[in-house]
Every structure is written in C-alpha cells, then in structure tokens.
MMTF fields as JSON, N, C-alpha, C and O atoms, coordinates in Angstrom:
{
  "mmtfVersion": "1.0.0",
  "mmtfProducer": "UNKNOWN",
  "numBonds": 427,
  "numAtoms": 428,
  "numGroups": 107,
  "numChains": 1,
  "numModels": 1,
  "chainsPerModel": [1],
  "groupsPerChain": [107],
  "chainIdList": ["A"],
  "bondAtomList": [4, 2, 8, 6, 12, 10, 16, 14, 20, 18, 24, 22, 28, 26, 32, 30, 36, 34, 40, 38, 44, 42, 48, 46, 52, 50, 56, 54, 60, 58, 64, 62, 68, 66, 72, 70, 76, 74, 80, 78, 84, 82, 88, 86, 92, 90, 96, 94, 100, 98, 104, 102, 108, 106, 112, 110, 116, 114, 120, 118, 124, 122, 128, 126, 132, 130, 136, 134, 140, 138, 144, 142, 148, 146, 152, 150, 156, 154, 160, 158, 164, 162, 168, 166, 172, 170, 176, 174, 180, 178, 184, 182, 188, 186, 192, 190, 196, 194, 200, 198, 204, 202, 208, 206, 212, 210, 216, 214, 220, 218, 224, 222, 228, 226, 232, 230, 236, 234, 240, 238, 244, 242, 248, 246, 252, 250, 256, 254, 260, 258, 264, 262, 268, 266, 272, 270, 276, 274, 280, 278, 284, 282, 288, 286, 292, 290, 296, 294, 300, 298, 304, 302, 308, 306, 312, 310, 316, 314, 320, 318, 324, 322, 328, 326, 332, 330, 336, 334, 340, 338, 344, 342, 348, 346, 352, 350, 356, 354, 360, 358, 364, 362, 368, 366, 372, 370, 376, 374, 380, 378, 384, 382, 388, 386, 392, 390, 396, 394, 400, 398, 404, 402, 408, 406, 412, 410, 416, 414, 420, 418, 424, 422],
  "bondOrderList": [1, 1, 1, 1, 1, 1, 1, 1, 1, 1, 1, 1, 1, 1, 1, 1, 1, 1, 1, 1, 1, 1, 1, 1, 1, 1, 1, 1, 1, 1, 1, 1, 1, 1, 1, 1, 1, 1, 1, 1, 1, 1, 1, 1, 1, 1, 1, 1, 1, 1, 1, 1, 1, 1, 1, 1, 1, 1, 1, 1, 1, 1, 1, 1, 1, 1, 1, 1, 1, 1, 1, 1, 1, 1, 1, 1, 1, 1, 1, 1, 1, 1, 1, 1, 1, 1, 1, 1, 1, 1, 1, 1, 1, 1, 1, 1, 1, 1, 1, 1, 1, 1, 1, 1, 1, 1],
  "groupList": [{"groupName": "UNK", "atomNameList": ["N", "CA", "C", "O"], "elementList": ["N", "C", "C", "O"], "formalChargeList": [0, 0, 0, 0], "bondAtomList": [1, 0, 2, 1, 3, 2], "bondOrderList": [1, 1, 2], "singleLetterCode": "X", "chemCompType": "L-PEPTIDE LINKING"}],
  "groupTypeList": [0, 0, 0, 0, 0, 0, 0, 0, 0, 0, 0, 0, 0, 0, 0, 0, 0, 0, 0, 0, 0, 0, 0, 0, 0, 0, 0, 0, 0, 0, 0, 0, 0, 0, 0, 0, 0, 0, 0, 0, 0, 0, 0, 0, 0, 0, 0, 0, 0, 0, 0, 0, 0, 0, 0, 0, 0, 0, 0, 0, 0, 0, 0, 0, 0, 0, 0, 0, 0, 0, 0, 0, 0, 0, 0, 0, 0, 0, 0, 0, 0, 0, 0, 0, 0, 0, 0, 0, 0, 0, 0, 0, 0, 0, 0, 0, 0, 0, 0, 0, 0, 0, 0, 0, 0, 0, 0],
  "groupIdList": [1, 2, 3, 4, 5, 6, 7, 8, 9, 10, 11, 12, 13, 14, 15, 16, 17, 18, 19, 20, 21, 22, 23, 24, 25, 26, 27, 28, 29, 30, 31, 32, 33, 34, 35, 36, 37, 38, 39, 40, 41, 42, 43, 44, 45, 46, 47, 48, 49, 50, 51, 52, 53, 54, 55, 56, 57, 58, 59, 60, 61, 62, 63, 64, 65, 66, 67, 68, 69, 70, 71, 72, 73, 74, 75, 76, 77, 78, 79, 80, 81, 82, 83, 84, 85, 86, 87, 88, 89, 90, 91, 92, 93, 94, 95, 96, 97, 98, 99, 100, 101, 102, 103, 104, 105, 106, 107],
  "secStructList": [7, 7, 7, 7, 1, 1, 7, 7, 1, 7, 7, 7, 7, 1, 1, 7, 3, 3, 3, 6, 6, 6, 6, 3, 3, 3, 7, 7, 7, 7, 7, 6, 6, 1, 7, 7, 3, 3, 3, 3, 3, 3, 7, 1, 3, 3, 3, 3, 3, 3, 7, 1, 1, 7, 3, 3, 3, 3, 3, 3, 3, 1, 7, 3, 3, 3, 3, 3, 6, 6, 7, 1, 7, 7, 3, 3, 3, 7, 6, 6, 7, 3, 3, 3, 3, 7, 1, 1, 7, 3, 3, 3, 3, 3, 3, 7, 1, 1, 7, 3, 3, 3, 3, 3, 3, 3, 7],
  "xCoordList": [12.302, 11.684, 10.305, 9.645, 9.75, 8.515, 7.24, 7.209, 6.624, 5.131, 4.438, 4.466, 3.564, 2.868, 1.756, 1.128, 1.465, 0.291, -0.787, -1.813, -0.756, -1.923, -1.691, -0.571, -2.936, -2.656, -3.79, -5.019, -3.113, -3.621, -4.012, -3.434, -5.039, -5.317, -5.165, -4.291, -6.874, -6.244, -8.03, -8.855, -8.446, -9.797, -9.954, -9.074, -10.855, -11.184, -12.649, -13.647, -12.737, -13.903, -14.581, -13.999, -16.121, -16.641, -16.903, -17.55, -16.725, -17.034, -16.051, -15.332, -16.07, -14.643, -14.637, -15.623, -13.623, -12.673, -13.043, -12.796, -13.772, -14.327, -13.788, -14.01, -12.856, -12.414, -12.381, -12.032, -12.716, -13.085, -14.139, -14.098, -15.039, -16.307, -16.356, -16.649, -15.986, -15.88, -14.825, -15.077, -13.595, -12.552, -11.658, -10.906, -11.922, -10.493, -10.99, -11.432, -10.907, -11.934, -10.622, -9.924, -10.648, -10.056, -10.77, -11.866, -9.672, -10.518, -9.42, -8.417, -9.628, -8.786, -8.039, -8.904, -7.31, -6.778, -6.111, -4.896, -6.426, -6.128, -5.366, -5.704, -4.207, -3.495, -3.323, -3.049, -3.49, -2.761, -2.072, -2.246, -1.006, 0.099, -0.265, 0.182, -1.465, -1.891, -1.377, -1.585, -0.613, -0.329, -1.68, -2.24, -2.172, -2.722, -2.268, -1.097, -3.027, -2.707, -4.128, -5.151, -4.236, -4.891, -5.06, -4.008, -6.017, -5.758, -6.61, -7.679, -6.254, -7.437, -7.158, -6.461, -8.105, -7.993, -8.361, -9.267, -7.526, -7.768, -8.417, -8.245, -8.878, -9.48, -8.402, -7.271, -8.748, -7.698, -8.175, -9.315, -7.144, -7.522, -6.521, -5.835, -6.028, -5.387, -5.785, -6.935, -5.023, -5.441, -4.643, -3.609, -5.432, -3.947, -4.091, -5.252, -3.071, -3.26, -2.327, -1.126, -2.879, -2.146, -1.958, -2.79, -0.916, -0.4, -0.232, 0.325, -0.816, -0.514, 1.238, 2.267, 1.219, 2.113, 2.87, 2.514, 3.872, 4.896, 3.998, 3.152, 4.515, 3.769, 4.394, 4.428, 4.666, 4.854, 3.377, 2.374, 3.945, 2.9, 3.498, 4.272, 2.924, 3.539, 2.045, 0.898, 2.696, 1.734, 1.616, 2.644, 0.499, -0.098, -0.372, 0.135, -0.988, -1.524, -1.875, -2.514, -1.391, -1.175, -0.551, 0.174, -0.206, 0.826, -0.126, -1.308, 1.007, 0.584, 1.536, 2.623, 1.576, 2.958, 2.593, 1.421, 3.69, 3.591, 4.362, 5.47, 4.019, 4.651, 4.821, 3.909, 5.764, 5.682, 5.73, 6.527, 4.787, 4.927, 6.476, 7.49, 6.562, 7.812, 8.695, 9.714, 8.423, 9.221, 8.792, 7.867, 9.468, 8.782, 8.571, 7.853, 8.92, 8.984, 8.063, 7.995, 7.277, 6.976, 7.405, 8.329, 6.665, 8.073, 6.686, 5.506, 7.155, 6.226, 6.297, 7.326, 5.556, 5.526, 4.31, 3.148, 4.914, 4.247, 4.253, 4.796, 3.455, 3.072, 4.353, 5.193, 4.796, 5.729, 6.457, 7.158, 6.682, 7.42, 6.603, 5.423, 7.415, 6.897, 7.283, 8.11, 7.317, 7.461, 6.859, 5.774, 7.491, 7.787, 6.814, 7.068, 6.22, 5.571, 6.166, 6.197, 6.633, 6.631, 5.861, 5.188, 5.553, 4.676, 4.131, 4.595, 3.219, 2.911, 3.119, 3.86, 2.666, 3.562, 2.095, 0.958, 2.619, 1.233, 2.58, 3.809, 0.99, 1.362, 0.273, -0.906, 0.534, -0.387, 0.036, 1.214, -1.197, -0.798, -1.897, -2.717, -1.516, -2.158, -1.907, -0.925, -3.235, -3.283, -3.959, -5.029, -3.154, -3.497, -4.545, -5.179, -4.588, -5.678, -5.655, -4.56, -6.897, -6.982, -7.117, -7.533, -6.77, -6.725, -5.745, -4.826, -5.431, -4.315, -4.445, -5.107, -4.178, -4.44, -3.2, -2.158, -3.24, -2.107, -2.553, -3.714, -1.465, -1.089, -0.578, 0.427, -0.951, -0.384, -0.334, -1.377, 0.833, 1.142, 1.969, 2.624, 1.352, 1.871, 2.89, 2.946, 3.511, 4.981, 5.138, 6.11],
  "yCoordList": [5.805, 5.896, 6.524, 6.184, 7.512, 8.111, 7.109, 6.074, 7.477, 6.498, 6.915, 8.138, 6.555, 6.65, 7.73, 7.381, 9.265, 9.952, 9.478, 9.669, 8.526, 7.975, 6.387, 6.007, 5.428, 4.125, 3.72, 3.75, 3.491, 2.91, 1.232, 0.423, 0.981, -0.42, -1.287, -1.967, -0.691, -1.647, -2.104, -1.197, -3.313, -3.405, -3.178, -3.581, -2.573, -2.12, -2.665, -2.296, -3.703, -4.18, -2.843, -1.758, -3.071, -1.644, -1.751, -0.741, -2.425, -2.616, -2.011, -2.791, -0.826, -0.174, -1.23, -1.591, -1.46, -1.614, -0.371, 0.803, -0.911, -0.21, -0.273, -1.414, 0.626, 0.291, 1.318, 2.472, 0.944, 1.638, 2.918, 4.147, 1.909, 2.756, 4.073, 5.164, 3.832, 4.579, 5.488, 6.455, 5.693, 6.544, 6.576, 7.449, 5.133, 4.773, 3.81, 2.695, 4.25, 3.628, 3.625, 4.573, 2.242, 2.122, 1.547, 0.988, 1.884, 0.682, 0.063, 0.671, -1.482, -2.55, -2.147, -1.867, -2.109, -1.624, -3.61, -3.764, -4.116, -5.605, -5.064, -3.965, -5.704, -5.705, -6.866, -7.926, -6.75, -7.629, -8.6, -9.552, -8.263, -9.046, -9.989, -11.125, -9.241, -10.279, -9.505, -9.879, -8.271, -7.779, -6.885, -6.366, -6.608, -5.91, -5.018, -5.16, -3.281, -2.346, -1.913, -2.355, -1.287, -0.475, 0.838, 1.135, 1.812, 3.348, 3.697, 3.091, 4.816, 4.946, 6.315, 7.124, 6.405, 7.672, 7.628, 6.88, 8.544, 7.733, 9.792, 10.937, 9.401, 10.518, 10.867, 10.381, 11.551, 12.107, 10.565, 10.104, 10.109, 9.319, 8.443, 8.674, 7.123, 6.325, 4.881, 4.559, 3.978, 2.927, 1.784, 1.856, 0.459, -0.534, -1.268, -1.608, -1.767, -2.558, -3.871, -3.77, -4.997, -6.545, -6.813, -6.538, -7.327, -7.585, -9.107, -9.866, -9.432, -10.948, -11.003, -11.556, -10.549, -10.084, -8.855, -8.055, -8.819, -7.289, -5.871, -6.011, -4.938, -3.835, -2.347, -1.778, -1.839, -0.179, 0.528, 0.37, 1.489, 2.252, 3.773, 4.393, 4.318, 5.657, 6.484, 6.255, 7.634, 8.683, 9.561, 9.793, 10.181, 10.511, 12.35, 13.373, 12.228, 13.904, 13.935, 13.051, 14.947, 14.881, 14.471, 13.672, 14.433, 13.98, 12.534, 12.269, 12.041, 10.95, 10.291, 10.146, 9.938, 9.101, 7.725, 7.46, 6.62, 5.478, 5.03, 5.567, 3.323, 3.023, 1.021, 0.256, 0.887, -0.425, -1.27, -1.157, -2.306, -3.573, -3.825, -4.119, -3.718, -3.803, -2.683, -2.815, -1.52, -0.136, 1.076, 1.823, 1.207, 2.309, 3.587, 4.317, 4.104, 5.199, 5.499, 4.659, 6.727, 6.707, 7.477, 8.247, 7.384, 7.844, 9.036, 8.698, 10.206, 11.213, 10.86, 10.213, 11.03, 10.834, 11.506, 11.433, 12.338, 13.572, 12.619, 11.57, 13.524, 13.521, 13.117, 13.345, 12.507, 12.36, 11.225, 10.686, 10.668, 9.584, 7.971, 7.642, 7.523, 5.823, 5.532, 6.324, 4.404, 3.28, 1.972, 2.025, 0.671, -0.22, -1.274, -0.843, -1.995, -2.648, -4.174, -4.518, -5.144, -6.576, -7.364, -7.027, -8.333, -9.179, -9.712, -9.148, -10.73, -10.875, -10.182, -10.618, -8.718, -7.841, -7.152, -7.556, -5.934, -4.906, -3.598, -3.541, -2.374, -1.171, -0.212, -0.417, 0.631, 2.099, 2.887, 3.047, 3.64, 5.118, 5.974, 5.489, 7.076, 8.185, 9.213, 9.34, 9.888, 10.844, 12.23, 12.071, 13.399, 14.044, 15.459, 16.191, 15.645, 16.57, 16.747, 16.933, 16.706, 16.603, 15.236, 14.402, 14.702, 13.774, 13.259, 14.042, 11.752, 11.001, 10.423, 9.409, 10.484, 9.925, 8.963, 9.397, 7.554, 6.746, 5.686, 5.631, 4.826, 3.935, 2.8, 3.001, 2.001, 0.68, -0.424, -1.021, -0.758, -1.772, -3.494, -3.545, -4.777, -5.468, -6.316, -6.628, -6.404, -6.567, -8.126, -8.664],
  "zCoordList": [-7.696, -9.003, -8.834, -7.852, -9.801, -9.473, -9.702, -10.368, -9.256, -9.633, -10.507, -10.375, -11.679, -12.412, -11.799, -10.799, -12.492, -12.536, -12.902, -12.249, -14.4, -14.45, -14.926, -15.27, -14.914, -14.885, -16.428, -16.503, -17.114, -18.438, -18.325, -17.6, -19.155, -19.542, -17.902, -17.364, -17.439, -16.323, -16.011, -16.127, -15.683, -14.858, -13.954, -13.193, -13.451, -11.928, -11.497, -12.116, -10.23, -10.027, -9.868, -9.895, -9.669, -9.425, -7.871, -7.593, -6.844, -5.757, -4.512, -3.887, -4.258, -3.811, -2.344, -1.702, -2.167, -0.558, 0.366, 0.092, 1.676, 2.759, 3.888, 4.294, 5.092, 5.9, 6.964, 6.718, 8.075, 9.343, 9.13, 9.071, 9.06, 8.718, 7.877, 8.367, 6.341, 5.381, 5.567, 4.848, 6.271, 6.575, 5.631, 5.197, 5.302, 4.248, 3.136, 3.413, 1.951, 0.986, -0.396, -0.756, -0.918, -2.052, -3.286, -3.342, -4.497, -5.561, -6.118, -6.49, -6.207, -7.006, -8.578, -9.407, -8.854, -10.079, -11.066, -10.949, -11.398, -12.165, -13.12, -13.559, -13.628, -15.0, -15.734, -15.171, -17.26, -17.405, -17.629, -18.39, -16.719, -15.986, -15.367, -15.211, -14.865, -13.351, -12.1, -10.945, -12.487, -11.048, -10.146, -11.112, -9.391, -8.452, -8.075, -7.723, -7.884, -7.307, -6.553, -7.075, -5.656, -4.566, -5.192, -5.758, -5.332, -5.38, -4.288, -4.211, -3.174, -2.079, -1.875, -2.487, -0.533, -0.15, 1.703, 2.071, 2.846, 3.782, 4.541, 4.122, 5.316, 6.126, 7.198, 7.178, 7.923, 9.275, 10.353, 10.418, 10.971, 12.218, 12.094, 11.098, 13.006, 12.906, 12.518, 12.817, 11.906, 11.668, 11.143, 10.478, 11.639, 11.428, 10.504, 10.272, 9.676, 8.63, 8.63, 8.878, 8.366, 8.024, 6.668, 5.803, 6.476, 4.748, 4.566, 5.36, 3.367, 3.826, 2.296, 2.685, 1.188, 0.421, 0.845, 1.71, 0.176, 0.76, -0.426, -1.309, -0.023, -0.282, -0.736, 0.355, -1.258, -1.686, -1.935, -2.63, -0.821, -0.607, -1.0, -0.271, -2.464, -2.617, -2.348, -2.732, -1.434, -1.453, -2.458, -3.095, -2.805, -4.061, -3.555, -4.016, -2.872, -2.405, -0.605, -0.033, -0.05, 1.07, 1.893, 1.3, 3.254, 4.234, 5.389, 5.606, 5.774, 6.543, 7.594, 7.036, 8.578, 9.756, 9.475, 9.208, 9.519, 9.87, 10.41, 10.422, 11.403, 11.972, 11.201, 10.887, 11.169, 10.752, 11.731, 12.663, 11.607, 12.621, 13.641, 13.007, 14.912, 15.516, 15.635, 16.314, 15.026, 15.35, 16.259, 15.941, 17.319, 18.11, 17.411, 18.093, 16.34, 15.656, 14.483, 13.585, 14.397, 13.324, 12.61, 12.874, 11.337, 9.951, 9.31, 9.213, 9.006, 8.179, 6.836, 6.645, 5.696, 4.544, 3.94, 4.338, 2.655, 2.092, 0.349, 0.001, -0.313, -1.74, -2.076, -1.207, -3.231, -3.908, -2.938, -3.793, -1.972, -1.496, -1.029, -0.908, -0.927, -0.446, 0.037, 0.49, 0.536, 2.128, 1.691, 1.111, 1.92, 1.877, 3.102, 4.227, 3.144, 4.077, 3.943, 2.762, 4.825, 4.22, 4.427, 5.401, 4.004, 3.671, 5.432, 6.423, 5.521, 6.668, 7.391, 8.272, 7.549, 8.791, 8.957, 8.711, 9.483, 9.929, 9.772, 9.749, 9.665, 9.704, 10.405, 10.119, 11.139, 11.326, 10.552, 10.234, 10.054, 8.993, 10.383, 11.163, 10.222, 10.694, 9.351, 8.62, 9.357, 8.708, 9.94, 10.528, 10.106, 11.353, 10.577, 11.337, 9.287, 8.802, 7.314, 6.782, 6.481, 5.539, 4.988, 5.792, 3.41, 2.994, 2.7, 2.456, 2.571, 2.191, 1.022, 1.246, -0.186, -1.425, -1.411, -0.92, -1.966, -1.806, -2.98, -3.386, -3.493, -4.423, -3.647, -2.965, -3.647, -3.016, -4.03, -4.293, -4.643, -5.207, -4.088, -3.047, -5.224, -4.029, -5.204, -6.393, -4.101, -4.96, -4.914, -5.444]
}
C-alpha cells in the first residue's frame, strides 16, 4: 500500500529527535488517534537502531541497505518501498551517498 505524500491534522513537538551526532535527525508526528509517526532524514554512514514497539519504515526519497537484527544479509531499499522492523529487535540502515528521507510509523 503506498504511503501518504502528505500528513494532515497532526501535532508535532517542536523539539526534533537527534542521533549520532546530527547524522540522523527526525520530528515526532502525534495524531489524533493517539498513533505516533517519525518523519526524518539520515546522512551517508552506518547506524544501529533498537525498537522497543514493531515498526514500518517507508522510504520517502533516496536509497538506503538494511540489516535486521539476526540476519547476515542486507536488504537495498529505494524511494517508494518499506521494510518492516519488529518490536524489541534492532536494525542497521546504511545510507552509502546522499540523503535518506524516511517515514517510520509504529505499529
């Protein structure tokens, strides 16, 4: 299913999410519902992430690899697709040039 271009009626703290020394920077998106979404943007480099809820992560603009917690492999993923994280788990994203624009909803 495609992801939303744009996100209506939503609060956004003004305090963005900071991670590995400004590489990877998001902002909180509130609905609502009560559900939570992520909108970010990540730089070129690698980096690991812990989930404490499960996760869809659709990419928005640009390309990126990941590896999910426990898989020797990583997986490429461009604009227009997503990937799935589960809950208590971990992930690496690499982004190898340019920017990664991404949507992370937690499911």
């Amino acid at each position: 299913m495609p992801f939303p271009t744009q996100i209506d009626q939503v609060s956004v703290p003004v305090k963005a999410n900071v991670y590995f020394d400004g590489k990877v920077v998001s902002h909180t998106l509130l609905h609502a519902d009560g559900s939570k979404q992520t909108l970010g943007l990540i730089q070129p480099g690698e980096y690991r992430f812990s989930t404490g809820a499960p996760e869809r992560m659709d990419i928005v603009a640009g390309n990126c690899r990941v590896r999910l917690a426990g898989l020797p492999d990583w997986s490429g993923y461009a604009a227009g697709e997503s990937f799935d994280v589960p809950g208590d788990s971990a992930f690496e994203i690499a982004v190898d040039d340019g920017l990664c624009e991404y949507l992370c909803s937690f499911l």
